[in-house]
N, CA, C and O atoms as a GROMACS GRO file, in nm:
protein
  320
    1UNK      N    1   2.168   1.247   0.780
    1UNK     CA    2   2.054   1.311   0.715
    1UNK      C    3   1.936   1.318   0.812
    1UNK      O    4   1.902   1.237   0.898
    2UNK      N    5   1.881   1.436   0.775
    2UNK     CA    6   1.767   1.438   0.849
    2UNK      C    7   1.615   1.330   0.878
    2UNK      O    8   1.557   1.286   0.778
    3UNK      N    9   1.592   1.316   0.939
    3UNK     CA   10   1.404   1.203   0.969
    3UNK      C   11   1.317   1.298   0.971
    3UNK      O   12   1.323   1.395   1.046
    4UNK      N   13   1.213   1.273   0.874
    4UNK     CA   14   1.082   1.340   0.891
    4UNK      C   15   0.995   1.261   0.935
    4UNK      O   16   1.004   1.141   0.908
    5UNK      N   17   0.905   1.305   1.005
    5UNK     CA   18   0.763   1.204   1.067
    5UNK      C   19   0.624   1.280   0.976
    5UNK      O   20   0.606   1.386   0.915
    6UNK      N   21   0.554   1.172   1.007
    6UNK     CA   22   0.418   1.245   0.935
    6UNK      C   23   0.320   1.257   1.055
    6UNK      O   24   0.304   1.162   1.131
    7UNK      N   25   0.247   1.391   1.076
    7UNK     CA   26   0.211   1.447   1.190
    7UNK      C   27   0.075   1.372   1.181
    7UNK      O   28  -0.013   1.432   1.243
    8UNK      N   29   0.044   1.282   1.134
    8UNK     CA   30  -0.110   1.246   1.084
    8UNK      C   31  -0.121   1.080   1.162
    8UNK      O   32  -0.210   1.034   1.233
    9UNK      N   33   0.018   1.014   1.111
    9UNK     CA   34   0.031   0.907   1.153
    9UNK      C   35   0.156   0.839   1.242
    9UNK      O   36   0.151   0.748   1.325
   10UNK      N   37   0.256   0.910   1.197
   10UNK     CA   38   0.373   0.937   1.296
   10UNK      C   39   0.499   0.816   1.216
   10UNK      O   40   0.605   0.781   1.269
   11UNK      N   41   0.457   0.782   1.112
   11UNK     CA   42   0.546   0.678   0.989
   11UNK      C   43   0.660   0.842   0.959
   11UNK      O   44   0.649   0.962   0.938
   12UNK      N   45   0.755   0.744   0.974
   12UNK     CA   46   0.928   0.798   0.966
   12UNK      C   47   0.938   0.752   0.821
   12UNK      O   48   0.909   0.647   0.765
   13UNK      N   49   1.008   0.908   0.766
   13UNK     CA   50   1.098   0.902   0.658
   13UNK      C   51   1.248   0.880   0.693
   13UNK      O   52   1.330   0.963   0.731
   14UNK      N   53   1.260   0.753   0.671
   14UNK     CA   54   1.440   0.806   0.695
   14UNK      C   55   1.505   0.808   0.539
   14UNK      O   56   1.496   0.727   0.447
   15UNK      N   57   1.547   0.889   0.547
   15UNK     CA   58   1.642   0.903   0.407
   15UNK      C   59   1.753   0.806   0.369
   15UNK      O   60   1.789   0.780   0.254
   16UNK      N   61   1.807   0.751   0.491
   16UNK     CA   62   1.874   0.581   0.443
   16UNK      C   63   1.805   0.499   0.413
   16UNK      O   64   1.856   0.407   0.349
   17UNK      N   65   1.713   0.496   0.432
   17UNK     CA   66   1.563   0.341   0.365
   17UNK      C   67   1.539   0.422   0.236
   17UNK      O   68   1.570   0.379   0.125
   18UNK      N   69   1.492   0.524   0.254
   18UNK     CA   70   1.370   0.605   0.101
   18UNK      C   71   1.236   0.510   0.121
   18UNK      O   72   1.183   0.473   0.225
   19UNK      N   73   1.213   0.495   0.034
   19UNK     CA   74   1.070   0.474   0.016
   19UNK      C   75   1.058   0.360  -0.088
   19UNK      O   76   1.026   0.410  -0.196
   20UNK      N   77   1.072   0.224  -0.096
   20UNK     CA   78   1.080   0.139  -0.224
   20UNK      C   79   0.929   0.152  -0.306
   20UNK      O   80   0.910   0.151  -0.427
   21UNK      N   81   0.846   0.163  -0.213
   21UNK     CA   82   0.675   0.152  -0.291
   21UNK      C   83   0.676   0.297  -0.341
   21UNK      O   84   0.630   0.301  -0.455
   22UNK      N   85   0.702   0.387  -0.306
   22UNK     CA   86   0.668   0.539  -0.359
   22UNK      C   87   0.837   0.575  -0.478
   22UNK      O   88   0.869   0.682  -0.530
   23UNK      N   89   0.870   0.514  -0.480
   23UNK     CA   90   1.035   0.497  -0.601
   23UNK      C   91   1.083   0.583  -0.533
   23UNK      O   92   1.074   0.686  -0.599
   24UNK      N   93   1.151   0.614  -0.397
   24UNK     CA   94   1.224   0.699  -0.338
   24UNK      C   95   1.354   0.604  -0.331
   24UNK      O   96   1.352   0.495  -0.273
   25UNK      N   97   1.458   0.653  -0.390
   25UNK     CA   98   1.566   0.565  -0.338
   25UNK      C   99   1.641   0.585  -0.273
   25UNK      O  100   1.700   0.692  -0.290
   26UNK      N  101   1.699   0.475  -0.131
   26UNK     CA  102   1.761   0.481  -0.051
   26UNK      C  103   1.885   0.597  -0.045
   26UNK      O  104   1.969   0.585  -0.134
   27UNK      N  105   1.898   0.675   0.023
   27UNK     CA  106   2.007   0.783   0.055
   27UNK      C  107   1.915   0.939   0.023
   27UNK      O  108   1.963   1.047   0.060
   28UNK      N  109   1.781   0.929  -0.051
   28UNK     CA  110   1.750   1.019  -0.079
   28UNK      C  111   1.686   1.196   0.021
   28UNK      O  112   1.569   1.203   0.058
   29UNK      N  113   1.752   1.274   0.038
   29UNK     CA  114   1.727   1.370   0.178
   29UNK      C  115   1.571   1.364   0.103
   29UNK      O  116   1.527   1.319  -0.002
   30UNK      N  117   1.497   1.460   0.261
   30UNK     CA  118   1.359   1.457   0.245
   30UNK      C  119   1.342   1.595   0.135
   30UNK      O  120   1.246   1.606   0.058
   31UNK      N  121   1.447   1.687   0.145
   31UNK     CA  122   1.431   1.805   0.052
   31UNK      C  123   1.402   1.767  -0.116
   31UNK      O  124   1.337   1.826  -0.202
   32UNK      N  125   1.485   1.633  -0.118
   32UNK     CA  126   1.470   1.569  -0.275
   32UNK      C  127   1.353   1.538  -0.327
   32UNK      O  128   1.314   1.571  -0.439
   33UNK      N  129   1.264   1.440  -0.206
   33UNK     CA  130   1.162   1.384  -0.246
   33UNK      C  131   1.017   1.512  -0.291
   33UNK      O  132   0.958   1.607  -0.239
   34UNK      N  133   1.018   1.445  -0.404
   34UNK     CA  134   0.922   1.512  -0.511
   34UNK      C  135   0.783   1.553  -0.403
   34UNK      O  136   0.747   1.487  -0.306
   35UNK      N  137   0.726   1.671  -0.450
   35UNK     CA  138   0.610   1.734  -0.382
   35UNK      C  139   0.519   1.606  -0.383
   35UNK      O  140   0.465   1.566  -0.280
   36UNK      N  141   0.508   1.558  -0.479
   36UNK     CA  142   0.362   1.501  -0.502
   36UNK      C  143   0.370   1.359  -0.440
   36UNK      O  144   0.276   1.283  -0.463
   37UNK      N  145   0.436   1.332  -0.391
   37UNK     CA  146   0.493   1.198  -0.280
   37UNK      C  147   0.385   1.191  -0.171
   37UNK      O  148   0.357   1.305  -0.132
   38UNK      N  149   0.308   1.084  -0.104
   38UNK     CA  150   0.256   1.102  -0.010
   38UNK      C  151   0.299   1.006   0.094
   38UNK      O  152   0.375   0.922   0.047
   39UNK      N  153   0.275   0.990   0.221
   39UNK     CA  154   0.262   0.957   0.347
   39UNK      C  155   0.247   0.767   0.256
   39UNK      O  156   0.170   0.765   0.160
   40UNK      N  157   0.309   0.647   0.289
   40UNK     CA  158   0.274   0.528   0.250
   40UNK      C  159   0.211   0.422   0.309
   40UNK      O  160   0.177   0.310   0.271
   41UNK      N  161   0.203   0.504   0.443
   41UNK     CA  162   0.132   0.457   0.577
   41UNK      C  163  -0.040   0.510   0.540
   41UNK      O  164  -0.121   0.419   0.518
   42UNK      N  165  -0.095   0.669   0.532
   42UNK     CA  166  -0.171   0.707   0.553
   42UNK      C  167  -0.254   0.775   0.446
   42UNK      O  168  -0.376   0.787   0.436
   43UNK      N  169  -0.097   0.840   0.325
   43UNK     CA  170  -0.172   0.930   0.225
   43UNK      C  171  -0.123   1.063   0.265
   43UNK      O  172  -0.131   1.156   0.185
   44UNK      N  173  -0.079   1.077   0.367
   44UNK     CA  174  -0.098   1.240   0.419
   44UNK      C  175  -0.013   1.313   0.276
   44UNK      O  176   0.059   1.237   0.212
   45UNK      N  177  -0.020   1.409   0.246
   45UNK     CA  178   0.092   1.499   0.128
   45UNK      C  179   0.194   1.510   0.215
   45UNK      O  180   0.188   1.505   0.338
   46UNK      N  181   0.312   1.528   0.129
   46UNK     CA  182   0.441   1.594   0.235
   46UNK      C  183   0.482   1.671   0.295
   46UNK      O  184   0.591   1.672   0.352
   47UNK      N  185   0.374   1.776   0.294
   47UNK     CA  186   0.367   1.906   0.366
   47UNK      C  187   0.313   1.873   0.504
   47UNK      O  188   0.311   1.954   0.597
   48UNK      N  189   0.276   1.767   0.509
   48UNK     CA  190   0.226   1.743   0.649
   48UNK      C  191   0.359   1.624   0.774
   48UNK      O  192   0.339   1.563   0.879
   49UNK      N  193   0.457   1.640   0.706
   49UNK     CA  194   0.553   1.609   0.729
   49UNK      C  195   0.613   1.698   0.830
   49UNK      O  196   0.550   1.802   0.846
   50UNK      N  197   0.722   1.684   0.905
   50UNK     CA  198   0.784   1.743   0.995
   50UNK      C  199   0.915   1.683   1.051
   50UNK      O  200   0.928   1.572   1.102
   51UNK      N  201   1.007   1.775   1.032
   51UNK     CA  202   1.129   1.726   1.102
   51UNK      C  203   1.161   1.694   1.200
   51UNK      O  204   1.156   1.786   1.282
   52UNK      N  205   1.219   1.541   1.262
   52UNK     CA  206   1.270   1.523   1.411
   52UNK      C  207   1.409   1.610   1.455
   52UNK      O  208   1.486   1.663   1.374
   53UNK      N  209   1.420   1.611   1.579
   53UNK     CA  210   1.539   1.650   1.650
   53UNK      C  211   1.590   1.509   1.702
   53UNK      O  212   1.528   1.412   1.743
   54UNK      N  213   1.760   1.540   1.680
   54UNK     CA  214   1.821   1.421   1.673
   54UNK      C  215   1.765   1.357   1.790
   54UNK      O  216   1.712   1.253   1.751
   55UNK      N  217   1.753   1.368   1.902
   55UNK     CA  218   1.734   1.302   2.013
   55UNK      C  219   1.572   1.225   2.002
   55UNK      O  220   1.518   1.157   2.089
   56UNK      N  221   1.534   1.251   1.904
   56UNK     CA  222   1.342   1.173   1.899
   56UNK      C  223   1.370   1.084   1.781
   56UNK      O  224   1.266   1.029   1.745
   57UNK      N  225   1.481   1.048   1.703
   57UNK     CA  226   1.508   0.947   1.654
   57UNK      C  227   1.601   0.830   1.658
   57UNK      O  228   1.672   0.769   1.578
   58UNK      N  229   1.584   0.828   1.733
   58UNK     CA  230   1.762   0.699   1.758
   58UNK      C  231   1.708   0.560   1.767
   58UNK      O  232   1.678   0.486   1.861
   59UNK      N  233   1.704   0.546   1.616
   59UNK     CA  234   1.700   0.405   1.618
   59UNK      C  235   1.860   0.350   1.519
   59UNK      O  236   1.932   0.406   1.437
   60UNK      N  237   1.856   0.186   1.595
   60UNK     CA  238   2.023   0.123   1.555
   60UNK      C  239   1.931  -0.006   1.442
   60UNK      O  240   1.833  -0.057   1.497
   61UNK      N  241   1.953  -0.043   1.329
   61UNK     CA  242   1.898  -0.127   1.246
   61UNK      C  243   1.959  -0.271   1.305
   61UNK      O  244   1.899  -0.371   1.344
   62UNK      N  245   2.089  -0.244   1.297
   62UNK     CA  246   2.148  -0.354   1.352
   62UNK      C  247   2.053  -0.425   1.456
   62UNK      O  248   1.985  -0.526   1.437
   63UNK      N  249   2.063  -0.342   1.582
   63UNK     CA  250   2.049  -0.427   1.668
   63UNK      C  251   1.863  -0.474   1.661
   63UNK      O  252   1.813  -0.574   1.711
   64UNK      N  253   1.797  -0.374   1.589
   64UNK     CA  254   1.661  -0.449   1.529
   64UNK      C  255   1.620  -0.537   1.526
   64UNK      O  256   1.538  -0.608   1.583
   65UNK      N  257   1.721  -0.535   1.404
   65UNK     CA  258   1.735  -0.684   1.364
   65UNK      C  259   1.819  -0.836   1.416
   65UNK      O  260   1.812  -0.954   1.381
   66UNK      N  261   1.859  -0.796   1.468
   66UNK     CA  262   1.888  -0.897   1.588
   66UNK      C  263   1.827  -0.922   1.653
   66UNK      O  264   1.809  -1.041   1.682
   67UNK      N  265   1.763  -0.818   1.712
   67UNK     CA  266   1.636  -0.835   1.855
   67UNK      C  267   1.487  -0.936   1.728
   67UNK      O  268   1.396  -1.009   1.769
   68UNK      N  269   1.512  -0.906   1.608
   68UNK     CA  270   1.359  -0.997   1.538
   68UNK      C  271   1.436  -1.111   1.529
   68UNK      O  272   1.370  -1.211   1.554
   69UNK      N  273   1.556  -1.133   1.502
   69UNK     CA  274   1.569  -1.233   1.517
   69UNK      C  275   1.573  -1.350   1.608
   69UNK      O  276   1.561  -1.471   1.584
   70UNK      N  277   1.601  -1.265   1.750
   70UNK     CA  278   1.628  -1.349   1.825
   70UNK      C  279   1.455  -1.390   1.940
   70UNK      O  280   1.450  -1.466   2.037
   71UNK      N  281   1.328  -1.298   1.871
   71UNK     CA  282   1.197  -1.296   1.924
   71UNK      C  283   1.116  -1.421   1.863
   71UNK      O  284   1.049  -1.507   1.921
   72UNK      N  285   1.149  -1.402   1.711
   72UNK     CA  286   1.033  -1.488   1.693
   72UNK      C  287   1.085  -1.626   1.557
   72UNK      O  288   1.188  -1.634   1.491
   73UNK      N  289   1.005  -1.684   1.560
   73UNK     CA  290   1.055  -1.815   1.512
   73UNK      C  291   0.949  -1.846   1.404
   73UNK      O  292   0.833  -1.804   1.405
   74UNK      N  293   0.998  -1.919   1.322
   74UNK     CA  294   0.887  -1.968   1.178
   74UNK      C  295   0.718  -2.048   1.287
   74UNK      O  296   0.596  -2.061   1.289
   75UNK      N  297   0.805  -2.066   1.333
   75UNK     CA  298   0.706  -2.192   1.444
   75UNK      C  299   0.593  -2.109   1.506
   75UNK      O  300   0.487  -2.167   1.526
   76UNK      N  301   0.605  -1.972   1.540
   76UNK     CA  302   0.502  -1.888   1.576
   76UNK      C  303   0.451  -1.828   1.472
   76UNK      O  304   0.407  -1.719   1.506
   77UNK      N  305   0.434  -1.855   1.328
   77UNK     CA  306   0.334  -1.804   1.243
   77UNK      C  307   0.288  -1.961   1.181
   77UNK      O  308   0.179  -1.944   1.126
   78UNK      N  309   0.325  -2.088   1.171
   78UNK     CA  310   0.312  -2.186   1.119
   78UNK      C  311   0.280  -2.278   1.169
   78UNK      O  312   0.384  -2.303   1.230
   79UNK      N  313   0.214  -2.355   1.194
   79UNK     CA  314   0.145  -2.513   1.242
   79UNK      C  315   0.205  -2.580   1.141
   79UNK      O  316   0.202  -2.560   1.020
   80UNK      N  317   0.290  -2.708   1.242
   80UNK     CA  318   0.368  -2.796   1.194
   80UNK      C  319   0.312  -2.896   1.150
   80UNK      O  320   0.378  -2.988   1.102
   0.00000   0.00000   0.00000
């Protein structure tokens, strides 16, 4: 499925996440999501949205999340 960016702030729609705060649910294409939806980063409307080309989105979740896991530790937000 396609990624939209918002040209205002540059926050990615990906249609495998959706949107949990705006009730977009996961798998949803950007064609689905309702007009009156805005930007959850900024506000922008969805018209200010814009489609990536595959090559300006390649992100792997997996390895994300591996890489947070393996950066930071309870111990760097907490005094023991």
């Amino acid at each position: 499925m396609d990624v939209y960016a918002c040209d205002l702030c540059g926050y990615y729609y990906d249609p495998e996440c959706g949107d949990e705060e705006g009730h977009i649910r996961p798998g949803t294409p950007f064609s689905r999501v309702p007009g009156v939806w805005v930007c959850p980063e900024c506000g922008a409307p969805k018209r200010r949205f814009y489609k990536l080309d595959d090559d300006e989105f390649d992100y792997d979740y997996d390895d994300q999340e591996q890489e947070a896991d393996d950066d930071y530790s309870y111990a760097d937000y907490y005094d023991e």
